[in-house]
C-alpha positions, 0 to 999 in steps of 0.5 A, spaced: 460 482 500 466 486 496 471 490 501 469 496 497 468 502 501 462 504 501 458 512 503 452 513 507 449 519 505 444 523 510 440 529 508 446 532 512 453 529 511 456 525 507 461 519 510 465 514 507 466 508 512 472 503 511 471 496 512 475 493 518 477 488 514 481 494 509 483 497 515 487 491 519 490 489 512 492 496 511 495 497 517 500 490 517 502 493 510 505 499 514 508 495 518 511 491 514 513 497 510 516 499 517 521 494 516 524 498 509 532 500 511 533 505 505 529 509 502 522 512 502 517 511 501 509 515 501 503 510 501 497 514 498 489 512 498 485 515 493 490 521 494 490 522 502 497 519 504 496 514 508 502 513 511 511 515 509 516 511 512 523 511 512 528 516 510 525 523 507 532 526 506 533 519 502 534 519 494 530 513 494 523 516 493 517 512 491 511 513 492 504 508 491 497 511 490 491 505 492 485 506 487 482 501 489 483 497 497 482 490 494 489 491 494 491 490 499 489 484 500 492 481 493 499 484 495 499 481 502 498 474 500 500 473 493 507 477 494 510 480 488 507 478 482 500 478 485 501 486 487 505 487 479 498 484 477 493 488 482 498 495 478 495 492 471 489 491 473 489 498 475 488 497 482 494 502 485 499 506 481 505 510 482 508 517 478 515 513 478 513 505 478 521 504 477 523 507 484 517 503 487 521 496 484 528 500 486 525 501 493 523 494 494 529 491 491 534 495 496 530 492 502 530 486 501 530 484 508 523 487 509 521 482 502 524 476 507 521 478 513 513 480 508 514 472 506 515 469 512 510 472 515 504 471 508 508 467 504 
């Protein structure tokens, strides 16, 4: 079964449910995001923020739209080259894709403490 969300419609509502499994994978990517020391950084889902780290006032600013939560997952457990490929792939984008590489390059810490944990 694909982690793709999914939308129950009733002659009433419309709901779109997240699967667990998305919700635990976003979830720890926050907290690792948690770890930054510089900067800002938004994550989006489809254009609903998600979640803002860091310092607002910073001039660091980057920013990270998730099109697609398979994302989550790829960037978690393949790291650096496999979150560029999911970028390829369509699967999230950025208005400034360089601020998002001079986020992740001033934290290196937070990249360290990413590997210990999944790579």
């Amino acid at each position: 079964m694909s982690q793709k969300e999914w939308t129950i419609t009733d002659s009433k509502t419309e709901e779109t449910v997240t699967p667990k499994s998305v919700e635990m994978l976003r979830s720890v990517l926050i907290r690792v995001l948690n770890h930054a020391s510089e900067g800002h950084f938004l994550l989006r889902e489809k254009g609903r923020i998600i979640a803002e780290v860091g310092d607002r006032k910073s001039s660091l600013k980057a920013e990270v739209n998730i099109l697609d939560t398979r994302a989550y997952r790829r960037a978690l457990l393949g790291g650096n080259t496999a979150a560029g490929e999911a970028f390829v792939e369509g699967w999230w984008t950025s208005p400034d894709i360089t601020q998002v590489t001079r986020f992740f390059s001033r934290n290196l810490s937070m990249m360290d403490y990413w590997d210990s944990r999944f790579g």
